[in-house]
MARBA-3410 file (N, C-alpha, C, O; in Angstrom, 1 decimal):
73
135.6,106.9,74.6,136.8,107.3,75.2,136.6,108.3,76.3,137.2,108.2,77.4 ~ 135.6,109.3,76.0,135.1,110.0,77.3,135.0,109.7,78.7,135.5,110.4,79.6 ~ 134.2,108.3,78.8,133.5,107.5,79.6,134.4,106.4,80.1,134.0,105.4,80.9 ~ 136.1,106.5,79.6,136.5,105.4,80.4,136.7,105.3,81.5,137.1,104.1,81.6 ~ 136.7,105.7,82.7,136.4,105.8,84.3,135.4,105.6,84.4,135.1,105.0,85.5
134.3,106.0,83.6,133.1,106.4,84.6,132.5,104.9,84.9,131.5,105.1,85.7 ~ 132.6,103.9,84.8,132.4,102.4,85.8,132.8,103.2,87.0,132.0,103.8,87.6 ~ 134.0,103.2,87.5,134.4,103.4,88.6,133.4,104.7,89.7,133.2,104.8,90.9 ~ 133.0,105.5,88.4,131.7,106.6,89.7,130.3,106.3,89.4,129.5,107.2,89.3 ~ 130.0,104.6,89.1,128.6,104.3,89.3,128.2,104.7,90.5,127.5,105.6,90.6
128.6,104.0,91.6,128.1,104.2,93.2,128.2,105.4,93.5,127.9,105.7,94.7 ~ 128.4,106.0,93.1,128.7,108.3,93.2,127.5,108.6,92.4,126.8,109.6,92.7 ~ 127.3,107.9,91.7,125.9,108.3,90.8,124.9,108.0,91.4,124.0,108.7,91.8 ~ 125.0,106.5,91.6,123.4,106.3,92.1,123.1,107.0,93.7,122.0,107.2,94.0 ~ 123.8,107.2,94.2,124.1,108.2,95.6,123.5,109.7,95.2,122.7,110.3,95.9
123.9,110.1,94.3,123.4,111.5,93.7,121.9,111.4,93.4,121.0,112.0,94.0 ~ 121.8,110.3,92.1,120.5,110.0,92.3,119.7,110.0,93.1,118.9,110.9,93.1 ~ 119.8,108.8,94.0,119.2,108.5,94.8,118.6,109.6,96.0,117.8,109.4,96.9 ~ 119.5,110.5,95.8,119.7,111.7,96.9,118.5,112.7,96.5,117.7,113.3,97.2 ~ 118.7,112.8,94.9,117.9,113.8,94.2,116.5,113.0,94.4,115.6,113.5,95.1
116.5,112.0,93.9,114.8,111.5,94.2,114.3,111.3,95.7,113.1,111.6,95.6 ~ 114.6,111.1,96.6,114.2,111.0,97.9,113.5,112.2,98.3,112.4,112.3,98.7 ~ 114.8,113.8,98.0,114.6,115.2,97.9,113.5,115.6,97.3,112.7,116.2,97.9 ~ 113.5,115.3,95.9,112.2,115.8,95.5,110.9,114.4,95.6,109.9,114.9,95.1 ~ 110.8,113.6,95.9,109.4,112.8,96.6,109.3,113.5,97.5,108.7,114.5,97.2
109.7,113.5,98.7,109.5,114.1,99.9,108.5,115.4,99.6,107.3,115.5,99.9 ~ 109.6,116.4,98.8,109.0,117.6,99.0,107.6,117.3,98.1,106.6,117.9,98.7 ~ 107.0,116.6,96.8,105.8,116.1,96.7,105.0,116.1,97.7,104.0,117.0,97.8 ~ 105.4,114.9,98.7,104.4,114.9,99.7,104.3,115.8,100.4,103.1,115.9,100.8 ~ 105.1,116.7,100.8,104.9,117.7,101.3,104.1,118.5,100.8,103.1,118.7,101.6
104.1,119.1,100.0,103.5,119.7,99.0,102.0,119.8,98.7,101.3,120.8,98.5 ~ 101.7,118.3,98.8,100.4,117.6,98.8,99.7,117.7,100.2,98.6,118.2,100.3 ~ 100.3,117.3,101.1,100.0,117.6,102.8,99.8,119.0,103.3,99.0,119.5,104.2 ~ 100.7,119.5,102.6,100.5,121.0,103.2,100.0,122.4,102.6,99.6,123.4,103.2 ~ 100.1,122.2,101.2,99.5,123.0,100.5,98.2,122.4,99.5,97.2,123.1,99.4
98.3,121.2,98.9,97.2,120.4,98.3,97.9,120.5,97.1,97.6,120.1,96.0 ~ 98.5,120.8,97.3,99.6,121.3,94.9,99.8,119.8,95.2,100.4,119.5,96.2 ~ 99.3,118.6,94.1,100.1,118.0,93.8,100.6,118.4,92.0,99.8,118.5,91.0 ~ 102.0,118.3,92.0,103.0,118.4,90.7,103.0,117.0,89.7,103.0,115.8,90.2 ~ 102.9,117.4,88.3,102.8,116.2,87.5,104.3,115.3,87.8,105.3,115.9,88.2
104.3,113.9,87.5,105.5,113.5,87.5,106.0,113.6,86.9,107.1,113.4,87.4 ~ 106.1,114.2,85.2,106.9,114.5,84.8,107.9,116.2,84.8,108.8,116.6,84.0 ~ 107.2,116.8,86.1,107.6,118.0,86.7,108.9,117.7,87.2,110.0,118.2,86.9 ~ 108.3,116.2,88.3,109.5,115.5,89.2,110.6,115.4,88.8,111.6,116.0,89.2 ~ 110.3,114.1,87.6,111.4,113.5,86.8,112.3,114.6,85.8,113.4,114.2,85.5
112.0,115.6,85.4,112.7,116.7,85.0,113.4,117.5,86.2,114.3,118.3,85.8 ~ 113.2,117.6,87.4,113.7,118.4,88.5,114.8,117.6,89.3,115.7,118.1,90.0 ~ 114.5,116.0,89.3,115.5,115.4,89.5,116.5,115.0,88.7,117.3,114.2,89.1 ~ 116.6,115.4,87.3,117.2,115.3,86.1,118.7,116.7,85.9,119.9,116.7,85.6 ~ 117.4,117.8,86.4,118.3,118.6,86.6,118.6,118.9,88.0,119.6,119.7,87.8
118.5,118.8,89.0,119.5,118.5,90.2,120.7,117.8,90.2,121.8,118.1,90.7 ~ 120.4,116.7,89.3,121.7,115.7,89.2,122.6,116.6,88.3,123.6,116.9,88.9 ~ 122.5,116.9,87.2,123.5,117.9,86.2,124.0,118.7,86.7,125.2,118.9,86.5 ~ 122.9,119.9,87.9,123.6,120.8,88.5,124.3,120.1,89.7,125.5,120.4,89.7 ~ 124.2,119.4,90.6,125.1,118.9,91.3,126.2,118.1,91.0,127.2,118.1,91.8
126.2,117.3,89.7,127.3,117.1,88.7,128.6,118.2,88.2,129.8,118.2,88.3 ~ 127.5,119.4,87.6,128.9,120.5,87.3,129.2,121.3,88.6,130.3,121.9,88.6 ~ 128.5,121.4,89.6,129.4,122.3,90.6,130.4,121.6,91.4,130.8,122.3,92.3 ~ 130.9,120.2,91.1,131.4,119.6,91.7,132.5,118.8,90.2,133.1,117.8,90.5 ~ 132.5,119.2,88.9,133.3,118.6,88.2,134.6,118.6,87.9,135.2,117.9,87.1
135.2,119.8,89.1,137.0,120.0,90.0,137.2,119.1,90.6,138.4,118.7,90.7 ~ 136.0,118.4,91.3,136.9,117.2,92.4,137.3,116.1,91.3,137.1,116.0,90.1 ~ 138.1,115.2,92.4,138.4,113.7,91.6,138.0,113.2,91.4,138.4,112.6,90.4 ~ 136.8,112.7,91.8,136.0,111.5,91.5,134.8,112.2,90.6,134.3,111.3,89.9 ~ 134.3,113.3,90.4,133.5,113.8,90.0,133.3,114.0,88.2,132.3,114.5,87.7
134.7,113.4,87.4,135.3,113.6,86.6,134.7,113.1,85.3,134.6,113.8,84.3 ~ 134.1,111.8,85.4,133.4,111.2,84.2,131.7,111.2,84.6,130.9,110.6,83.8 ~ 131.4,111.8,85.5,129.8,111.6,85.9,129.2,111.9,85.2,128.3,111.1,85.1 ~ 129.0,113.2,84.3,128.8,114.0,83.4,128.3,113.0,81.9,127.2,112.9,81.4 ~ 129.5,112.3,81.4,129.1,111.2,81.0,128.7,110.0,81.2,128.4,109.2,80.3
128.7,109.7,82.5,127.8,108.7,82.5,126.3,108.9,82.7,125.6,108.1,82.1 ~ 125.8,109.5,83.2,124.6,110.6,83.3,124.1,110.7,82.0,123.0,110.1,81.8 ~ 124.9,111.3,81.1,124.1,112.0,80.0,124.2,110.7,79.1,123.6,110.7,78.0
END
């Protein structure tokens, strides 16, 4: 019952997603290029996990932003 819109903000998700992983690859490589730190992936995969939640709730007033939360989790 939660989740009945959230079809409608797949493409809002995977955009978020997509946004969060590109952000933190990059900064990887960076990271690795410029300092030599390379980060375990499961550092990544938890920082892009929580990017997504936090950019989920600071944005869960707009309209479209409404069921993301559950589809996410």
């Amino acid at each position: 019952i939660l989740c009945f819109f959230a079809y409608e903000n797949e493409a809002l998700l995977r955009k978020l997603v997509a946004q969060a992983a590109i952000y933190h690859i990059w900064r990887q490589r960076n990271n690795v290029l410029h300092n030599g730190h390379f980060l375990q992936p499961d550092f990544i995969f938890k920082a892009i996990y929580r990017e997504v939640i936090n950019s989920i709730t600071a944005r869960r007033h707009r309209p479209h932003f409404g069921g993301l939360m559950c589809l996410w989790l």
